[in-house]
N, C-alpha and C positions, 0 to 999 in steps of 0.2 A: 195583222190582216193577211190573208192568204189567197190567191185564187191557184184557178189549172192555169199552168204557163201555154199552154196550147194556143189558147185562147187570145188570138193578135190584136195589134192594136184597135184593129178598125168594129171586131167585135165589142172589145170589152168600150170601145166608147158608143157605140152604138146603145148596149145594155143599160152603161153611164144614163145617157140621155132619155132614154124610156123611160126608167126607175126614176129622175128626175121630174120631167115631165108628170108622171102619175102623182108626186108628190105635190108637183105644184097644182094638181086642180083640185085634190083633197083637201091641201090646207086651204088653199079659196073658196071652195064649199063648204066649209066648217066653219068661216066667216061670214056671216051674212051682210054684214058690210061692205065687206071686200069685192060681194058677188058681181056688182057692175062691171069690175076689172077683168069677168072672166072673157067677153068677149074680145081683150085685148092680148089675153094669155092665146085664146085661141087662132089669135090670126096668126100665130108664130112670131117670127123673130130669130136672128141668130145665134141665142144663147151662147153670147159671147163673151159672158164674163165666167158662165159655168164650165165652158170650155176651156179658159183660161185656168180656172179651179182646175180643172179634171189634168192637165197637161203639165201644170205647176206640183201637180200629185205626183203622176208619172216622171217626172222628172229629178224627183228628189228622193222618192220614197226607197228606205235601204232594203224594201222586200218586194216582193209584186202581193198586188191586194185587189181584192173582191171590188170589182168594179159597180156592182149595187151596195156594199155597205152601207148600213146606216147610217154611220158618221161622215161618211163623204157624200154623200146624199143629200141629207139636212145642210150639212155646210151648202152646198151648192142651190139648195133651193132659198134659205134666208139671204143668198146674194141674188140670184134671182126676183124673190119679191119685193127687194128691196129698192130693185132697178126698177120692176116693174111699178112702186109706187110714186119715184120719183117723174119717171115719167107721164105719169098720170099729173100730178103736180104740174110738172113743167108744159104741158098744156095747156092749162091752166092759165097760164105768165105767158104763153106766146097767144093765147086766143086761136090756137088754130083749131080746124074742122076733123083733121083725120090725122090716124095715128096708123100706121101697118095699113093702109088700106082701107081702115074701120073709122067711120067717126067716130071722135075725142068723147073722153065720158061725162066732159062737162057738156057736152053738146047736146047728148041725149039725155042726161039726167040734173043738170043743173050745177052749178058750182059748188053748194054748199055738197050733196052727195060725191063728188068727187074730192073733194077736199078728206070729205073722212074716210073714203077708200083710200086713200093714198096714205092717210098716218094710219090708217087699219093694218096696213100692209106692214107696213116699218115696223110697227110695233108686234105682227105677228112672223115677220122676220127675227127679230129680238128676244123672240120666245122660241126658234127654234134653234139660237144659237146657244143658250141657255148652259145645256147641258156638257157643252163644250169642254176642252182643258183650261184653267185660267190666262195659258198665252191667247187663243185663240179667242176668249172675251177680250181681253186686252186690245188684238189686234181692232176688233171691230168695233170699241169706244174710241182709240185715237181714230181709223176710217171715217166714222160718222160724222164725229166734230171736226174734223177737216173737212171733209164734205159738205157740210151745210153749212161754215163757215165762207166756202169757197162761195157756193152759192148765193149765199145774201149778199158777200161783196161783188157781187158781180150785179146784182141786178140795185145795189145801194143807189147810187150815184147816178141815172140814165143820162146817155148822150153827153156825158164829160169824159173826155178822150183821159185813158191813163200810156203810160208809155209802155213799149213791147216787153220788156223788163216784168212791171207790174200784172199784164197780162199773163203773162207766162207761170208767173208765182198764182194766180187764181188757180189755176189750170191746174198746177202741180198738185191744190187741194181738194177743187172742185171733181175733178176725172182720176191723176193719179192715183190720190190718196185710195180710191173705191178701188180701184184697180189691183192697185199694193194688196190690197184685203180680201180680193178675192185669189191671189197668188198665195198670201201668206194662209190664209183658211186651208188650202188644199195643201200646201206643205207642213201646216199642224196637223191636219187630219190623219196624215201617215207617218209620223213621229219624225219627221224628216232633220239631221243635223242641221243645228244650228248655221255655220258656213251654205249649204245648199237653199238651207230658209232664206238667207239675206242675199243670196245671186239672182232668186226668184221674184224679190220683195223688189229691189233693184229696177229688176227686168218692165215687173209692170209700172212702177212708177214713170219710166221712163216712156212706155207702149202707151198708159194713157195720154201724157201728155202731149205724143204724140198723134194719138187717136183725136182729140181736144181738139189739135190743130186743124188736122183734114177734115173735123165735123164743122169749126169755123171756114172752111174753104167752101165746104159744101153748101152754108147758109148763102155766098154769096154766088157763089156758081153751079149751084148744083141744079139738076131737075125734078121736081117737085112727083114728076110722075114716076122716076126711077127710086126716091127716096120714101114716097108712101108718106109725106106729109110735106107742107109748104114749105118753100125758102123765106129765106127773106126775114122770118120772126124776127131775130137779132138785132136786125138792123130797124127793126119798125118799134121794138120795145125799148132800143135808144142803148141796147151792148152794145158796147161797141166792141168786137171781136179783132183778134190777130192779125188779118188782113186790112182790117179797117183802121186800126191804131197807125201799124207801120205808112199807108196811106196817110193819116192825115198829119205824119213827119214829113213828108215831101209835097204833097199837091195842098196852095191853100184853098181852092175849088170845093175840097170837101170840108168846108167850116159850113159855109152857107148853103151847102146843098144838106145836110145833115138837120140844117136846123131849119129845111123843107120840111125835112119828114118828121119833125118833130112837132111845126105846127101841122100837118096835116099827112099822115101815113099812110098816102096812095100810091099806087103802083107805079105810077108817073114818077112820084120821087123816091118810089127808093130802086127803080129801075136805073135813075140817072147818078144816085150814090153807088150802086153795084157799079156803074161803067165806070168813075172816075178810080173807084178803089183798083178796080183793073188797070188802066191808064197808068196810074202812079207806079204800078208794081207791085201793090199790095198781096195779090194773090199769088203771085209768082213767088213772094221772097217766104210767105207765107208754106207755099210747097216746100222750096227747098230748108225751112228750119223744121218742117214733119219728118224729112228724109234724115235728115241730121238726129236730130230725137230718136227715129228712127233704127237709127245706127248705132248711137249712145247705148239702147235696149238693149241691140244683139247684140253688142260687146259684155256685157254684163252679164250673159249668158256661159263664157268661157269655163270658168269654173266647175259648170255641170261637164262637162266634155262633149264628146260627138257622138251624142246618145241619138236614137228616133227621137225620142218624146223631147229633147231639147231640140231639135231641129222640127217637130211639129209646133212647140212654140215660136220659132222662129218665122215659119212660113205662116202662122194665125196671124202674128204681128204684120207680114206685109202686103197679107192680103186686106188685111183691116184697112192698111193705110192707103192701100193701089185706091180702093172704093174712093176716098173721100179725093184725092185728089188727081183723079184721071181726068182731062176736059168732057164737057157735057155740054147741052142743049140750055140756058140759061132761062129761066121762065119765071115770072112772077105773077101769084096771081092776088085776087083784092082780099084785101082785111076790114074785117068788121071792129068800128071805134068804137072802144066802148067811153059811156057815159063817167063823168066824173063823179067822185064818193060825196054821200052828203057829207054836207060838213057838221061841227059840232054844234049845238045850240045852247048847250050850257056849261060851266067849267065840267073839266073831270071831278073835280070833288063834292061838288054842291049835295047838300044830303048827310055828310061823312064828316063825323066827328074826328075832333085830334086821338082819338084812342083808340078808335077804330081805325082810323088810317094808320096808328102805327102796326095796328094788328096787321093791316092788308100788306108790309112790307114783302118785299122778298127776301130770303134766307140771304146771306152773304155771299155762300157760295154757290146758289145759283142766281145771284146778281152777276157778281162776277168768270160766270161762264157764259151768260148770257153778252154780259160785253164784252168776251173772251171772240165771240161770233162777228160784234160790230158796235163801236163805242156808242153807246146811246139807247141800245135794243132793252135794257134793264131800266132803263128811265121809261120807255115807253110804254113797258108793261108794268111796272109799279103805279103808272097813274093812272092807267086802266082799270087796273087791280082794287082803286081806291072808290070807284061806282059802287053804293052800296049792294045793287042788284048783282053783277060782278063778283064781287066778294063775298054774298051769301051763297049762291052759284057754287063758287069754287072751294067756299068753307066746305060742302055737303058732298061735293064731288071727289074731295079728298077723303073724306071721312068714309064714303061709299068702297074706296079703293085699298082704304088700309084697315077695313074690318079685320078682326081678328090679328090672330100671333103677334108676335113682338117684333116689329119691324125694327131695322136698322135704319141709322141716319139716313143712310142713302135712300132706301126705296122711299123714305117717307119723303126726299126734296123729290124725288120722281114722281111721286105721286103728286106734292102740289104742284108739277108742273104740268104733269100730263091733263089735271084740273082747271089751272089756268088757260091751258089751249084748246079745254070744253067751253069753257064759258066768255072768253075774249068777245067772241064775234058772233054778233047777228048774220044771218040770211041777205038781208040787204045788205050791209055790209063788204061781205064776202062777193058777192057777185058785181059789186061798182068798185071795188080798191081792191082786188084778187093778188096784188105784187106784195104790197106792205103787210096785208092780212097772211095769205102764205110765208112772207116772211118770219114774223113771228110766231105761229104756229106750227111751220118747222121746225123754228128754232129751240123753241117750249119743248117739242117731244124729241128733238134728236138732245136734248139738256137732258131730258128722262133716260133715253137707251144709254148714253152715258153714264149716268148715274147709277143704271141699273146694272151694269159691266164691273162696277165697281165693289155690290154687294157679294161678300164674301160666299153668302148660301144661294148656290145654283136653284135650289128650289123656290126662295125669296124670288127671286130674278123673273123663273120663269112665268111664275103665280102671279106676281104686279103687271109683267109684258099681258096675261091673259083676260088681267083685269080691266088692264087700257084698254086689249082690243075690244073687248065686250062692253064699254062704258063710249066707244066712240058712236058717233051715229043716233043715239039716243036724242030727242030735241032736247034742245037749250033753249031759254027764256026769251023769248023776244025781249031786248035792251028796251029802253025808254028813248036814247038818242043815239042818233049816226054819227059817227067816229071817221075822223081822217088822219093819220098816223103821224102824217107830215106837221100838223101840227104840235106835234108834242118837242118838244128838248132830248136830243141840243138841235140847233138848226141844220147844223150840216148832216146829218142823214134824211136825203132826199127820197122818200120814197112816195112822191105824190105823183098822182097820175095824169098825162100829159095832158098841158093847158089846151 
């Protein structure tokens, strides 16, 4: 790739960014599913993972390159909508109002529509990474399943304290790992040597976890009106975040005030769990292991030497971090509880012959990447899976997706999985257990992007990602009965929603 060297930095990111942006409302327009999300593209945002691409480019690349290409473009925009779906999601799991400013798209369109904007997105992120070099798929199958590994263990367990330790290993999977992905993206994009790929890879792993941290400082100290959505989620959905962990090692105050706001998630008590977590220190020690983190980044940096573009990734990293943990105006405002899931009314299997259920099995190895995410996630959806309504659903929904050519292993366990996370869950469902419901239909399609990273023929890849996208959003059968997650095997995955 080539450009006019003339052209400074602050143009050729500017350009960067336009080119981007236009991509990103086209391939959301082209989605009709996706479209809800557009209001959430438009209120902006810091395109701060593309930035991060764009500067991880610059910073490794052994040539200067065309600051619009199309391959660094597409990279940057499947990390972009990928952020963007997640976060649609994780609204979701916090119940809050507004996102950037905008209310949440569960707010205006309902859970179940947001639910398949959000895996629309992933899966149309996954189709434009497609074309990519084989490392560059690579990078972004291990990204994903660390990612949504991170994610379901964090939201597994509510309101049982893990230690700082434990936290930290979330973080590393939940925020780095994305982070790594979009560093590594933009230094495959411009053929970047190997040694400068892994200072970058480094860099961000380290920047996210760091970032991770000051976005936990901000849940409990931050201002809801500087941040453009509420505090507090975390603590009311029962994470218990970096600040809070290290807190409830030293003050026992916070055992029984936590498990205030466990029976009852008002502003009363999770105002008086943010103050004790301050009290103890929590937030304090919390700053200084972001700065430390922090540090660890730029160190990893050496390597590239004392370039601009490694010194603008330097100064991305500490402005990111200045935000989350500068003091603020601390404010909490009310949450809306939601109501608990129905529960089952009949076994899972009632209906379902021994032949058929062995048919409804899952493949082996997406059992076991499924428990690869969180021991138990492949027991939950196999009993699911064993509803005959369920299982004819999903029989059809895979056969709809692998019409035609001769698939390989891979796409076809993508397919049945991207079918199992069409037909799992009802409407009702999905809007009274959104934590355990989103968990497994995360996990379902990011097992798919995986799997499809994997297939050999870029063209397989991108045709399956195109056929998810276009097969989400369609209705699914109203079930016969409501489902509560919590009760399936084994016991200890806790994903029931607070008594």
């Amino acid at each position: 790739m080539t450009r006019d060297s003339s052209v400074d930095s602050a143009q050729a990111l500017d350009a960067f960014l336009a080119a981007l942006n236009t991509r990103l409302f086209f391939e959301v327009d082209r989605t009709p599913v996706a479209a809800p999300a557009r209001r959430l593209l438009e209120a902006g945002g810091k395109r701060l993972r593309a930035r991060l691409l764009w500067w991880s480019a610059r910073a490794t690349a052994p040539t200067v390159f065309d600051p619009t290409h199309e391959r660094l473009v597409r990279a940057a925009a499947a990390v972009e909508l990928a952020h963007l779906g997640s976060l649609v999601h994780d609204d979701i799991v916090d119940g809050g109002d507004a996102r950037r400013g905008v209310p949440t798209l569960h707010r205006t369109h309902g859970v179940r529509v947001a639910t398949d904007a959000g895996a629309a997105l992933a899966h149309l992120a996954n189709e434009l990474v497609a074309p990519l070099a084989p490392a560059a798929r690579a990078a972004v199958r291990r990204a994903l399943l660390a990612t949504c590994r991170g994610q379901i263990r964090e939201l597994a367990v509510p309101f049982v304290p893990v230690t700082p330790a434990r936290r930290l290993a979330i973080m590393r999977e939940k925020t780095g790992a994305f982070f790594e992905l979009a560093a590594v993206l933009g230094a495959s994009v411009v053929d970047a040597p190997q040694p400068a790929r892994a200072a970058v890879a480094r860099f961000a792993r380290r920047f996210g976890v760091a970032f991770q941290i000051a976005d936990d400082v901000l849940d409990i100290a931050g201002d809801p009106h500087e941040l453009g959505r509420a505090n507090g989620a975390d603590l009311r959905d029962g994470v218990l975040t970096l600040p809070v962990v290290i807190a409830f090692e030293r003050d026992a105050a916070l055992a029984p005030a936590l498990a205030r706001v466990q029976r009852n998630p008002d502003v009363d008590a999770v105002t008086t769990c943010a103050a004790i977590v301050e009290r103890a220190g929590g937030v304090a020690a919390a700053v200084a292991m972001a700065h430390a983190w922090l540090e660890r980044a730029l160190g990893a940096l050496a390597p590239l030497g004392r370039t601009d573009a490694a010194a603008a990734l330097s100064d991305l990293a500490r402005a990111s971090i200045a935000r989350g943990v500068r003091p603020g105006a601390t404010r909490f405002e009310s949450f809306v509880r939601r109501q608990p899931a129905p529960q089952v009314t009949r076994p899972f299997a009632v209906g379902v012959d021994a032949a058929s259920r062995a048919d409804s099995e899952l493949e082996s190895s997406l059992s076991s990447l499924l428990d690869w995410f969180h021991p138990g996630l492949a027991t939950m959806v196999d009993l699911r899976a064993a509803d005959a309504d369920v299982d004819a659903y999903r029989a059809w929904a895979r056969d709809t997706l692998c019409r035609g050519r001769g698939w390989s292993v891979e796409s076809r366990l993508a397919a049945d999985a991207i079918a199992l996370a069409h037909a799992l869950f009802d409407d009702e469902t999905l809007e009274h257990a959104p934590i355990p419901s989103l968990a497994l239909i995360d996990a379902l399609h990011s097992a798919a992007i995986g799997l499809l990273n994997l297939a050999l023929d870029p063209a397989e890849h991108e045709i399956m990602s195109a056929r998810a996208r276009a097969m989400i959003g369609r209705p699914s059968p109203r079930l016969a009965t409501g489902f509560t997650l919590h009760t399936a095997e084994p016991p200890s995955l806790s994903f029931a929603p607070t008594a």
